[in-house]
C-alpha positions as a Markdown table, in Angstrom:
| # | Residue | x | y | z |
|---|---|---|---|---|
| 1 | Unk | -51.3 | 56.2 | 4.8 |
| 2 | Unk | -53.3 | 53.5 | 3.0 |
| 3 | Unk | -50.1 | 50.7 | 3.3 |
| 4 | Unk | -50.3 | 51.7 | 7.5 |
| 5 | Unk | -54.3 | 51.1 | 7.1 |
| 6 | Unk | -53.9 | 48.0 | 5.7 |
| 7 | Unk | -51.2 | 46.6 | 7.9 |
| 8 | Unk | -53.8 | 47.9 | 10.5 |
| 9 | Unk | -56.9 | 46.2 | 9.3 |
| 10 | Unk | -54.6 | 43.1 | 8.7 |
| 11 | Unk | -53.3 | 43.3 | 11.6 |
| 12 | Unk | -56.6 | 44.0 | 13.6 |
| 13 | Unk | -58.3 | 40.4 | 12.2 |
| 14 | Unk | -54.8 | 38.8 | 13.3 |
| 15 | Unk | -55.4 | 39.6 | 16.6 |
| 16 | Unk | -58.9 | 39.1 | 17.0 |
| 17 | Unk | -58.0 | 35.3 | 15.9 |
| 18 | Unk | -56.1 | 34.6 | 18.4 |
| 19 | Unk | -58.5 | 34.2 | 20.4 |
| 20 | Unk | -58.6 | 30.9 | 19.3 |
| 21 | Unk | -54.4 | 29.9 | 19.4 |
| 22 | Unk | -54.5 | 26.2 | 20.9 |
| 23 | Unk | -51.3 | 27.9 | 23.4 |
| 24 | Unk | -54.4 | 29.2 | 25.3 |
| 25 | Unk | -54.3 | 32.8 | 24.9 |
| 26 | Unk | -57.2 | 34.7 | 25.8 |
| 27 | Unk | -57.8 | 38.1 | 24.7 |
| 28 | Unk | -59.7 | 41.3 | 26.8 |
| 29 | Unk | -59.7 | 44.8 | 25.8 |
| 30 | Unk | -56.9 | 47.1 | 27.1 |
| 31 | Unk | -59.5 | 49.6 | 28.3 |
| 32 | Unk | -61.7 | 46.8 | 30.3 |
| 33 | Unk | -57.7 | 45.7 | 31.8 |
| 34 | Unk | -57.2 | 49.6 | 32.2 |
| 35 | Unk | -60.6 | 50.3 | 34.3 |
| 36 | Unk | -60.0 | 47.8 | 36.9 |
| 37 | Unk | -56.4 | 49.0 | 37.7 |
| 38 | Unk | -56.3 | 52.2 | 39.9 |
| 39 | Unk | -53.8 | 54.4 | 38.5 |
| 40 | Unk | -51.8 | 54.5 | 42.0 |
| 41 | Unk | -52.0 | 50.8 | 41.5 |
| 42 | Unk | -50.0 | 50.9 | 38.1 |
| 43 | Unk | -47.1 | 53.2 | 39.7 |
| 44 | Unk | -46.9 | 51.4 | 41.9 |
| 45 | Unk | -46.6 | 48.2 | 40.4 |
| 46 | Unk | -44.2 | 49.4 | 37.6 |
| 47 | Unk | -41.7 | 52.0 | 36.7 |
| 48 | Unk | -41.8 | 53.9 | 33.2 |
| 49 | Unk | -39.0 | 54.0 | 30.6 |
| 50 | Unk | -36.5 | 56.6 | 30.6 |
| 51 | Unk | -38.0 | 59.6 | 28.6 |
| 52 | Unk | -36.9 | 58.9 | 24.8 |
| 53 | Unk | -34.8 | 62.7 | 24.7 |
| 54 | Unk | -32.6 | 61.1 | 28.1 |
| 55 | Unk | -32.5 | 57.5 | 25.9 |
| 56 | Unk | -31.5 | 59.8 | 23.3 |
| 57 | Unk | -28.8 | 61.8 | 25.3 |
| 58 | Unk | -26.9 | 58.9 | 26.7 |
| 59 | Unk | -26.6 | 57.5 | 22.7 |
| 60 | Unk | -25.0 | 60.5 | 22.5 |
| 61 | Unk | -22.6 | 59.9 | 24.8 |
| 62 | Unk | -21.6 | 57.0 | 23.1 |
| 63 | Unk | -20.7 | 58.5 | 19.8 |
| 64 | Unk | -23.4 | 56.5 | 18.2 |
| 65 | Unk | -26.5 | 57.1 | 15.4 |
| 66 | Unk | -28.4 | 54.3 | 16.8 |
| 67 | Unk | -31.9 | 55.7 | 17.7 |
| 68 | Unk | -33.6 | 55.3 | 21.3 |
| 69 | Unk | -36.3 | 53.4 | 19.3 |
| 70 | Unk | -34.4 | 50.9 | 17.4 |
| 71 | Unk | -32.3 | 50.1 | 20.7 |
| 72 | Unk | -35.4 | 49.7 | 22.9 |
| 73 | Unk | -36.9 | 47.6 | 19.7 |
| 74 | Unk | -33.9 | 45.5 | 19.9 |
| 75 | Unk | -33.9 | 45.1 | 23.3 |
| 76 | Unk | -37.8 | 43.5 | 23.5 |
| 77 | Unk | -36.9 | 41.3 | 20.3 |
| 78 | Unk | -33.6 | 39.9 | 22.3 |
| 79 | Unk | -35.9 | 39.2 | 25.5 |
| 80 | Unk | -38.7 | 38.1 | 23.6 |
| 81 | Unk | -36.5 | 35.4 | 22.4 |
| 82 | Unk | -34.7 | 35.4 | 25.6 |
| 83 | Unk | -36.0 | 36.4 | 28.7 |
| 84 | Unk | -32.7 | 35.6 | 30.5 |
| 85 | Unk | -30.6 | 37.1 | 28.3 |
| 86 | Unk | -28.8 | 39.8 | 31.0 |
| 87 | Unk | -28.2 | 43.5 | 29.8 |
| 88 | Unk | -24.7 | 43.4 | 29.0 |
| 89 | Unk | -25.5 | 40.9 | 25.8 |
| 90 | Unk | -27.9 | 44.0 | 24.8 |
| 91 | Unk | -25.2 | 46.6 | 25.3 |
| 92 | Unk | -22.5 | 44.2 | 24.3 |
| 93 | Unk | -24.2 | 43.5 | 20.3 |
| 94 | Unk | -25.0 | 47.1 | 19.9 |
| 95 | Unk | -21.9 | 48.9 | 21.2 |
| 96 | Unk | -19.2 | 46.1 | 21.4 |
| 97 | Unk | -16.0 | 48.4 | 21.2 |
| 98 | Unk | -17.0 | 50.7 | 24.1 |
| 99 | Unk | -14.4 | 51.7 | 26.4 |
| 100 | Unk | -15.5 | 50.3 | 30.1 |
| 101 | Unk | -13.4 | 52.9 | 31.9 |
| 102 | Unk | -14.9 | 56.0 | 30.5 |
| 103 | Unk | -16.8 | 58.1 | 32.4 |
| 104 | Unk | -19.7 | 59.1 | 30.0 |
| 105 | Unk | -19.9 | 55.5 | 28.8 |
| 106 | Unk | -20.7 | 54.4 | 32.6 |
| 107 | Unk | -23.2 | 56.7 | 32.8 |
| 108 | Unk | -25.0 | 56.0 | 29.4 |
| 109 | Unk | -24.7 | 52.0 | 30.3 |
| 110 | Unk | -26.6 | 53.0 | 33.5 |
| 111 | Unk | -29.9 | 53.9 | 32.3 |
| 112 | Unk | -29.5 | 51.1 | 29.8 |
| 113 | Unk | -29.0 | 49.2 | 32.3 |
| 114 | Unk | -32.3 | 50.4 | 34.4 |
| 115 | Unk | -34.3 | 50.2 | 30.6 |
| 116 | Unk | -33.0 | 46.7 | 30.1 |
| 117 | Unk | -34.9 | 45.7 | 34.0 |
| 118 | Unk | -38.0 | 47.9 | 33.2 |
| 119 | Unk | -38.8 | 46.7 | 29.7 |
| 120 | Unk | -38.3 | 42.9 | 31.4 |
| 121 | Unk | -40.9 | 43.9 | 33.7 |
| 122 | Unk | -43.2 | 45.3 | 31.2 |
| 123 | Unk | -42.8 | 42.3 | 28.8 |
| 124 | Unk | -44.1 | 40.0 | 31.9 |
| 125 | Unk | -46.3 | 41.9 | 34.1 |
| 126 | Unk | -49.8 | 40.8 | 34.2 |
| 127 | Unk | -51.7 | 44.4 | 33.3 |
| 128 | Unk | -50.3 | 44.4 | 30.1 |
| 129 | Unk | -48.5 | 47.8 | 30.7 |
| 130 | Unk | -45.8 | 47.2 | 28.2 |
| 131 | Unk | -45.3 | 50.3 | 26.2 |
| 132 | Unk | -42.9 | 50.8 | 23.1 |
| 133 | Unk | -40.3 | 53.5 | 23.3 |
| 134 | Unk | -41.4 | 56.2 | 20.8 |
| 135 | Unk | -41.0 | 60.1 | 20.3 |
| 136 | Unk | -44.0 | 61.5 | 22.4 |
| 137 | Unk | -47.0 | 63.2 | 20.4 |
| 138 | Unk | -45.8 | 66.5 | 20.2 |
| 139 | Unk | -42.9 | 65.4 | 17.7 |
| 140 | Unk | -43.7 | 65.6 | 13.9 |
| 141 | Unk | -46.2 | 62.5 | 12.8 |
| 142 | Unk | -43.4 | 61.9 | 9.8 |
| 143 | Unk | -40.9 | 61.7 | 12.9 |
| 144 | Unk | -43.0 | 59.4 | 15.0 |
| 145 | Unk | -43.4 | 57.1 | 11.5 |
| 146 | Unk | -39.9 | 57.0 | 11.2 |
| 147 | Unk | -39.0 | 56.0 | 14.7 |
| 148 | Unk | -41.6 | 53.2 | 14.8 |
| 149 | Unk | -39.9 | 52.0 | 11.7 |
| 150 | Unk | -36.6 | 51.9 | 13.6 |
| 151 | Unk | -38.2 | 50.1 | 16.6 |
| 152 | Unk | -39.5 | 47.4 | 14.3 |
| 153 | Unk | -35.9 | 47.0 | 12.6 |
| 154 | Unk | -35.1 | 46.6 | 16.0 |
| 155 | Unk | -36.9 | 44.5 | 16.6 |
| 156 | Unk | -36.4 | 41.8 | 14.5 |
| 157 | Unk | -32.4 | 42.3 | 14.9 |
| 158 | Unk | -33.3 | 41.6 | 18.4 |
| 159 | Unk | -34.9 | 38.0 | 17.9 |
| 160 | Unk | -31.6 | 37.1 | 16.1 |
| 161 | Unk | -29.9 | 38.3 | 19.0 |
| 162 | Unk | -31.7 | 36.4 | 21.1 |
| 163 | Unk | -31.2 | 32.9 | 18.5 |
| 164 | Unk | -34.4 | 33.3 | 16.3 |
| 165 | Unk | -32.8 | 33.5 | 12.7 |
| 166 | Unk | -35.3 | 32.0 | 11.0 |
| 167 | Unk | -38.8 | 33.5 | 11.1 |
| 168 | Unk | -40.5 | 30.9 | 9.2 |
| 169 | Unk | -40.0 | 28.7 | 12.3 |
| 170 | Unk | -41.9 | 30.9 | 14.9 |
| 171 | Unk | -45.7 | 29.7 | 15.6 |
| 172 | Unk | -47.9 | 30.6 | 13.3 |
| 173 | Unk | -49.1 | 34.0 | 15.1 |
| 174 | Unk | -45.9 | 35.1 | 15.8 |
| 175 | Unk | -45.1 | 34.5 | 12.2 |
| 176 | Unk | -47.6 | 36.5 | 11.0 |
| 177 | Unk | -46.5 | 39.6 | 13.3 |
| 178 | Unk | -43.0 | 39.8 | 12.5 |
| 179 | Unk | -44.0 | 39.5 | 8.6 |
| 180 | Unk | -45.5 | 43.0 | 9.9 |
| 181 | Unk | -42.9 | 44.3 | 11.4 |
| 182 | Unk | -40.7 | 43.4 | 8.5 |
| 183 | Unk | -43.2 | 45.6 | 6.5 |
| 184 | Unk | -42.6 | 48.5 | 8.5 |
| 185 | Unk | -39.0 | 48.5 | 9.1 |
| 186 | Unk | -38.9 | 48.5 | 5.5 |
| 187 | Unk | -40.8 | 51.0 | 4.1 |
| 188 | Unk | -38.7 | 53.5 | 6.4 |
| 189 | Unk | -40.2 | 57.4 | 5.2 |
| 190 | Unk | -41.6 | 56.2 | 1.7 |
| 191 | Unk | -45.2 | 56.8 | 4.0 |
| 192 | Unk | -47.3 | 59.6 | 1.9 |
| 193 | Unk | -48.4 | 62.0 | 4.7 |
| 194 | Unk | -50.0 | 64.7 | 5.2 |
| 195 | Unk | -50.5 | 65.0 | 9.2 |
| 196 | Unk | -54.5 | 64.9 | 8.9 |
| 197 | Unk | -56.6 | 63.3 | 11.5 |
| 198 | Unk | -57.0 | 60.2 | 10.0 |
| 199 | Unk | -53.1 | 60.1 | 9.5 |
| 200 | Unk | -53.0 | 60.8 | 13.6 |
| 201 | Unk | -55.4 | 58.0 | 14.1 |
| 202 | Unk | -54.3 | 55.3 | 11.7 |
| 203 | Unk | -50.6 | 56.0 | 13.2 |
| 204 | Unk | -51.8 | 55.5 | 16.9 |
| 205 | Unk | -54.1 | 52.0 | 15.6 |
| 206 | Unk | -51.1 | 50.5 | 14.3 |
| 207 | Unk | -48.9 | 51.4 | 17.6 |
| 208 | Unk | -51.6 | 49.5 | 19.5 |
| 209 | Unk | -52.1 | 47.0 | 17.2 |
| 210 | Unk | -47.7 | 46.6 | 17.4 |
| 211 | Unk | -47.7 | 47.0 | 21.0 |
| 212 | Unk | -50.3 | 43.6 | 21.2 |
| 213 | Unk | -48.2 | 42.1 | 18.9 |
| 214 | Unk | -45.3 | 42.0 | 20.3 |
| 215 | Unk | -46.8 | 40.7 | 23.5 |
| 216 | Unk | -48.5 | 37.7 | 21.8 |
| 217 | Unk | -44.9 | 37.0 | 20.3 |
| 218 | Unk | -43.6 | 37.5 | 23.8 |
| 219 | Unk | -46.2 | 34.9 | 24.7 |
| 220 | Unk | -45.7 | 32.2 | 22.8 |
| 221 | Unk | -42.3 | 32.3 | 22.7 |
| 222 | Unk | -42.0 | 32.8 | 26.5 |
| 223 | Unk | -45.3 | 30.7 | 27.6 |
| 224 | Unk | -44.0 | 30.1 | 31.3 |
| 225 | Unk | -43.4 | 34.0 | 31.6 |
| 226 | Unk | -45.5 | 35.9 | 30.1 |
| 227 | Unk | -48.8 | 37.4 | 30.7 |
| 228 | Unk | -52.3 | 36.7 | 29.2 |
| 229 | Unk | -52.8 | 39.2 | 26.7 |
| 230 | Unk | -56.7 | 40.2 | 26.5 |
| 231 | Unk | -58.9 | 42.2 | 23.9 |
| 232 | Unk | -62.3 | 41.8 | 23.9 |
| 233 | Unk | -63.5 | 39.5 | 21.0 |
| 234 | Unk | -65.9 | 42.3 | 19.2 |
| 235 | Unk | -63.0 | 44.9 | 20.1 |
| 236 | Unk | -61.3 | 46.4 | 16.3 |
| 237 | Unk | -58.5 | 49.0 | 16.1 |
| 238 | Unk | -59.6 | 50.7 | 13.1 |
């Protein structure tokens, strides 16, 4: 696990310096956010994802090999570089000879559909309550590895979706991120590991340290829309 550590540790001093992006981003710890929200307060305020096996399901139906974690990493990149872009440009890139009369298909489109409006509202909402759609815990680490390396391919697919060919362009932060989560998507299963503790925890430090990421991107990129994102400035993922 020592390239996921260092990505981590990287990745950790990346976002403890932007603290001081001119764009005004201030940064607070997730748990400080967490502890003044009631949990009622969150349901209320926001829906969750479909569950990854029902994502998974309605790929199915569409005959495809796509994973739930690359389309829900493609999805944030496209409305991270365009938050108007509606969900039929999603559907429309990733499954563009689908039959529009078929009965499965409708279904499946559906709850894309209702993950295209969630993950908008997740993106923007001001608790920070974006989550990225992963295999849950239970699933093998070596699974959960792969998947997050299919959401960052995603990812960055999504960003050219949404008109961002060229990441050298982006502001400087965002840059830096998507250098990242080019390091991910690539390395695909060549991660050596062995399921310890340590694997567990450097795994879950670099889905925080993603998750953060891609809302500073969202940030910059989307200044008018998107929320502050806060961590506290002594506040380290590793």
């Amino acid at each position: 696990m020592s390239q996921i550590r260092f990505t981590i540790e990287r990745g950790t001093k990346r976002v403890n310096d932007c603290q001081l992006l001119s764009s005004g981003v201030r940064i607070v710890t997730l748990l400080f956010l967490l502890s003044s929200i009631k949990h009622d307060d969150i349901a209320a305020m926001l829906q969750n994802l479909p569950d990854y096996l029902i994502l998974n399901n309605a790929l199915h139906k569409l005959d495809t090999e796509i994973t739930p974690s690359e389309v829900h990493g493609t999805l944030c990149g496209l409305l991270c570089a365009n938050s108007n872009a509606g969900a039929e440009v999603w559907q429309q890139a990733l499954w563009p000879n689908q039959p529009s009369g078929d009965l499965l298909s409708a279904e499946a489109r559906e709850i894309f559909k209702q993950t295209h409006g969630i993950t908008r509202r997740q993106l923007n909402d001001s608790t920070c309550e974006f989550q990225m759609l992963l295999p849950d815990d239970d699933d093998g680490l070596d699974a959960r590895v792969n998947a997050l390396g299919d959401w960052c391919q995603g990812f960055l697919i999504g960003l050219s979706l949404g008109g961002i060919t060229d990441f050298g362009l982006l502001p400087e932060d965002a840059r830096e991120i998507t250098k990242d989560l080019l390091e991910i998507a690539r390395a695909g299963s060549s991660y050596e590991l062995e399921g310890s503790e340590e694997d567990e925890n450097a795994y879950a430090e670099l889905v925080e340290y993603l998750r953060v990421g891609v809302l500073l991107i969202n940030e910059e990129l989307q200044p008018t829309q998107a929320p502050l994102v806060d961590i506290e400035p002594d506040a380290t993922l590793h």
